[in-house]
N, C-alpha and C positions, 0 to 999 in steps of 0.2 A: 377567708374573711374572719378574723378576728373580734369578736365582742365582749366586752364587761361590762357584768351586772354591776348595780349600785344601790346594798339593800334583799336581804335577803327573809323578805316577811312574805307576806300572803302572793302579791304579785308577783314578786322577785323569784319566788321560789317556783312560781307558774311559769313565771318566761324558761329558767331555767330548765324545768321539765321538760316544754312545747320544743324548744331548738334541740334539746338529747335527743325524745321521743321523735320529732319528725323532724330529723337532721336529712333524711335522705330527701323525702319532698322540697323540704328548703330550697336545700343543694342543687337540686332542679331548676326551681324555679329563680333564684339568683347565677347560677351559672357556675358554680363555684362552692368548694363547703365552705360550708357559716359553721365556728365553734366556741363557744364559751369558754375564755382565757385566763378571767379574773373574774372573782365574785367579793364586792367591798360588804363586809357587815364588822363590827364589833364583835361578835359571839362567836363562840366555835360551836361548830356541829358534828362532834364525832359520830362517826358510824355513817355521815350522810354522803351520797356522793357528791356534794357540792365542795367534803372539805379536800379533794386534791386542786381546790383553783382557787378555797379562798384566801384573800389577802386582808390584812386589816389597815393599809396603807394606799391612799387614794395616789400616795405619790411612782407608787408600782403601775398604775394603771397609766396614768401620763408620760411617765417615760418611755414604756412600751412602744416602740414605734410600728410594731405588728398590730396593735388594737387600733381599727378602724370605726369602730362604732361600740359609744356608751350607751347603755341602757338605765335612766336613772328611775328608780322604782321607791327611792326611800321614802317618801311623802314630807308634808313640811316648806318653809322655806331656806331654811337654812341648816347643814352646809349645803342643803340641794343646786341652791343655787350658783352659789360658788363655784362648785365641782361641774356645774352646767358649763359656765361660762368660760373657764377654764379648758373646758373638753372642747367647745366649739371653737375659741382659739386657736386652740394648737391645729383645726381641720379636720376633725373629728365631729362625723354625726352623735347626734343624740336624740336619744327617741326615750319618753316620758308617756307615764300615767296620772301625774303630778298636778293636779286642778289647780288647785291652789298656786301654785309655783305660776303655772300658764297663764292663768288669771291676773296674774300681781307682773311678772316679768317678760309674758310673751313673746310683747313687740319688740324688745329689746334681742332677745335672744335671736327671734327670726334676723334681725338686723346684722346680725356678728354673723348667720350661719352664712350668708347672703356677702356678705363681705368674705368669708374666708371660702368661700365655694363648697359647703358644705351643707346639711341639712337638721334643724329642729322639727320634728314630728310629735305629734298629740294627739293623736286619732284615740287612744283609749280615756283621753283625761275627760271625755264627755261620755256618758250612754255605755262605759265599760266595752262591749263588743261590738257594739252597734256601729257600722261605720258611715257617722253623718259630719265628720270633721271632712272626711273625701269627697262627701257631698258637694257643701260649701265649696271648697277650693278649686275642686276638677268638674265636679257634674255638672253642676247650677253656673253655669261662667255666662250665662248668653242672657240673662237675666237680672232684672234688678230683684233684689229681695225686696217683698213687703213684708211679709212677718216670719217670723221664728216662733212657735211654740209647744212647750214641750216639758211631759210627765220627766222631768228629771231626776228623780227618788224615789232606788225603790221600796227603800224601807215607810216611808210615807205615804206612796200607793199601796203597799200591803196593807198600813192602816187602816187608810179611808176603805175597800176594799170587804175588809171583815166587817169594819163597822155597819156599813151598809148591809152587809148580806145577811148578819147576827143581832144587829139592834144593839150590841154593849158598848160600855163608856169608854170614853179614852183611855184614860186610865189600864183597863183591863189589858186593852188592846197592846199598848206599847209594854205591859211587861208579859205577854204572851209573844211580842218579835224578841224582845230583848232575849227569851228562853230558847228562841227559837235562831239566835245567831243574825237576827236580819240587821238589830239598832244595836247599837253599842252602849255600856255601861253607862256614858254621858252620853244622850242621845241628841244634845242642844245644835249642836253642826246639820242633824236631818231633821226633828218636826219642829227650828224653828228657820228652815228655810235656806241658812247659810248654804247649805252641799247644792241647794238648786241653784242658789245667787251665782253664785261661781262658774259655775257651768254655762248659765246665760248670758252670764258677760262674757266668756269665752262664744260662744256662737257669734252675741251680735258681734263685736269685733271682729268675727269671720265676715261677716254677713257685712257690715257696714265700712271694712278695710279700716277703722281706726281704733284706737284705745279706748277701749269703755273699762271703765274701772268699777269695782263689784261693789263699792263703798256707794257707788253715786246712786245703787239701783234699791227702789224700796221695798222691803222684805219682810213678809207677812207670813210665820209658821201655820201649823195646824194645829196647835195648843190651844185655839181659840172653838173649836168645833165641838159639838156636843153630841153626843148619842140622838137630842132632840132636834137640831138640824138635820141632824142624817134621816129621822125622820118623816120631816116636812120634803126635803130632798125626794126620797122615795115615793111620798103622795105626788110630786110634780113631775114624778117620772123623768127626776135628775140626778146626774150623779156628780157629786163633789171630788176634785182631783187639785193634786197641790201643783199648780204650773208655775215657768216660767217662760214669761211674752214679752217679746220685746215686735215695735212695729215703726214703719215710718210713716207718716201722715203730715203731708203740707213741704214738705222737706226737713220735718221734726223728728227725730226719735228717742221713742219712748219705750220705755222694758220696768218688769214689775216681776216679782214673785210672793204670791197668795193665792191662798183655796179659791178653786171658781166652780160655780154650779153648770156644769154641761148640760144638755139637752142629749137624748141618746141616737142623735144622727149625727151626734160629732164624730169625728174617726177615732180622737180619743176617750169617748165614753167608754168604750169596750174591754181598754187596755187595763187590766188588773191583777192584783198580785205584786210580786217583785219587779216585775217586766214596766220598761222605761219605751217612749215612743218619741218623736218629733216629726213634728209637720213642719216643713218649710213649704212657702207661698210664693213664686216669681211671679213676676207681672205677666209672662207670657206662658210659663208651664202651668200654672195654677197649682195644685196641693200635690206633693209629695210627701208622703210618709215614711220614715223611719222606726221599726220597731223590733225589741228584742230583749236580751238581756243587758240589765243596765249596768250589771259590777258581780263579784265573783270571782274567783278566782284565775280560772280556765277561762273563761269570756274575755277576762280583762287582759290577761297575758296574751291569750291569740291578740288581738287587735295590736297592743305591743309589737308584735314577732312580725305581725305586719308591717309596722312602721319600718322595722329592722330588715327585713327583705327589700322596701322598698329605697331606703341607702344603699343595702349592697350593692341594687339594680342600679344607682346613680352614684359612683364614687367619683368626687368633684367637679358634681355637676348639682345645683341649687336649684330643690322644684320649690319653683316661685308660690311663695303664701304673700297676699295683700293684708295686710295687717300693718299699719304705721305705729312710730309712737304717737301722734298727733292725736289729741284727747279728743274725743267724743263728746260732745256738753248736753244730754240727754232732756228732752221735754221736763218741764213740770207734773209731776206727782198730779196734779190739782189738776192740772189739760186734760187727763186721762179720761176717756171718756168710757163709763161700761152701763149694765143693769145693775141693780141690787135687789137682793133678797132680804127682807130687815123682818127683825121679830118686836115686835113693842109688849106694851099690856094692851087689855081689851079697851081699859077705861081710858085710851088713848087713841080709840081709834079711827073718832072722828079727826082728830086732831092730824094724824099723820096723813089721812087721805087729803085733808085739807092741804096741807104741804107738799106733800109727794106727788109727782104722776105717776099714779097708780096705774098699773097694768091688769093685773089678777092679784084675790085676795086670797087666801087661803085658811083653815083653821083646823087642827084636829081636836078630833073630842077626847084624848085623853092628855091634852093640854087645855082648857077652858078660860084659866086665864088670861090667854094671849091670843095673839093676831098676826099671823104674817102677810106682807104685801111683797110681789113683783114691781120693782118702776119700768119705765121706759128710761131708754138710754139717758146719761146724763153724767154730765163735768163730775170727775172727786171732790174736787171742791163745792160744786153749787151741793153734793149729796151731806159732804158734813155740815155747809151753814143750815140747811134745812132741816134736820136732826139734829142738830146744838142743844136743843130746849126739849128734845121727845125723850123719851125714859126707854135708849134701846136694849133689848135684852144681847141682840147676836146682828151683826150683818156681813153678808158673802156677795162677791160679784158673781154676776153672771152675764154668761156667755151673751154676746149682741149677734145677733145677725144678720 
């Protein structure tokens, strides 16, 4: 069995490795050796062993009629996609780490594999190693989903994480991952939510069989959180984590990604550091957990190699993914119903109880100007017309139970 890479960066050069180094186990486990044919990049790599396969012509790959499965790792939409579509075409698997690409062309893609008897897989484009794309599609079958939700970043968990455990400011924080390899030079794609959005419209799509598109879904980073939230957080014996939820309610669904205050009996409280988790909720299994590492190198190529073992096992035979193009038209933003944690001034605070359903109030003393309150559940909407006129400093959702 025949395979080319597409992309030889961080993954690429992982898949590469994993199929060399456990070429024998593979081979096993597909029935057959699996070997690496062609590797597409612009660059040459002298000295590496990649460079007796690479090609810098996507058209060597396609004509090839020994290569039965592409591995597209380059990132981006474009020529990603192309080169996808193309591949599935001619009857050739393709197995993707490619979020982004998944997210914007999925359904499409599954649709051609589907037609040509052949297979698109993305088990890595969510959670890196973590395999909860298998979940969805094969586990969870007997089941209606009610919610998806899920630590999707782990450079943004590592944030909140320190902040919590060290009391320092933002700031500090992200240029201590940045030093540390976890956020990239432009960190805008992970603490302001983009890398989770993407990811959660890839589930529910799993999860609900239709198109949700990652533009429709509302997207709140962690730019907004403060060393002094992290604060009151810790007095309430909560911990702030950047998710992304999506749920159905009425026959509505609705999906979000923003900071949410846990309580420490969630199963995601615990989850910290770079390490990514997801809970899915059937109506009949109830909570399943997903955790592990979420991206990396070696993480993200095993699960890769996995998609790619699992075509060799099926060559021209289509394992069925539910995913239509058929748009998903997602609840109202405003329908949402959650808690909030809201910070005012003090000399505000009759004024907010008078507004708010107030749950619990809270205050530290080495803030004395201000007031935070817990509500009881309540609409987005009914929570911004009620604070339209208060002087907020900061507000978080939190967890409803």
């Amino acid at each position: 069995m025949k395979v080319a890479i597409l992309g030889y960066g961080t993954v690429g050069s992982g898949v590469f490795d994993v199929i060399r180094e456990n070429q024998e186990i593979i081979s096993k486990k597909v029935g057959a050796p699996v070997e690496v044919k062609y590797v597409l990049d612009l660059r040459e790599f002298p000295g590496d062993p990649v460079a007796s396969v690479l090609t810098h012509d996507f058209a060597d790959i396609l004509n090839d009629p020994e290569v039965r499965i592409i591995v597209e790792v380059m990132g981006g939409l474009h020529p990603a996609y192309e080169f996808s579509k193309q591949a599935l075409e001619s009857g050739r698997s393709v197995c993707t780490s490619n979020k982004e690409l998944v997210a914007k062309y999925g359904a499409e893609l599954i649709r051609i594999a589907q037609e040509k008897k052949c297979n698109y897989l993305f088990e890595a484009s969510v959670g890196g190693g973590i395999p909860v794309i298998r979940q969805l599609i094969r586990s969870i079958t007997a089941d209606e989903v009610e919610k998806v939700s899920g630590i999707l970043n782990g450079t943004t968990n590592y944030m909140m994480t320190k902040m919590r455990e060290e009391g320092v400011a933002f700031d500090v924080i992200l240029k201590r991952a940045q030093e540390k390899g976890y956020a990239e030079r432009n960190p805008a794609a992970d603490i302001e939510g983009h890398d989770a959005c993407r990811k959660i419209a890839i589930l529910t799509s799993l999860a609900y069989g239709k198109q949700v598109d990652y533009e429709d879904i509302y997207t709140e980073g962690i730019t907004g959180i403060s060393d002094v939230d992290v604060a009151y957080a810790n007095e309430l014996g909560m911990g702030i984590k950047l998710l992304g939820e999506s749920y159905r309610k009425d026959g509505v669904v609705y999906a979000m990604v923003a900071p949410k205050m846990l309580c420490s009996d969630n199963p995601l409280y615990p989850v910290n550091g770079v390490f990514n988790a997801i809970l899915i909720r059937g109506n009949k299994l109830d909570d399943v957990m997903c955790y592990g590492r979420g991206a990396g190198k070696y993480p993200t190529a095993s699960a890769v190699v996995s998609d790619v073992i699992d075509a060799a096992k099926h060559p021209n035979v289509n394992i069925p993914i539910l995913w239509s193009e058929e748009k998903l038209v997602l609840g109202a933003k405003e329908d949402m119903v959650n808690r909030f944690f809201v910070r005012v001034p003090v000399s505000e605070k009759e004024e907010a109880k008078a507004l708010l359903p107030v749950a619990k109030a809270v205050a530290l003393a080495a803030y004395p100007e201000e007031i935070a309150f817990l509500t009881e559940p309540m609409s987005e909407g009914e929570f911004e017309k009620k604070t339209e006129n208060l002087t907020v400093f900061n507000r978080i959702r939190v967890e409803v139970k």
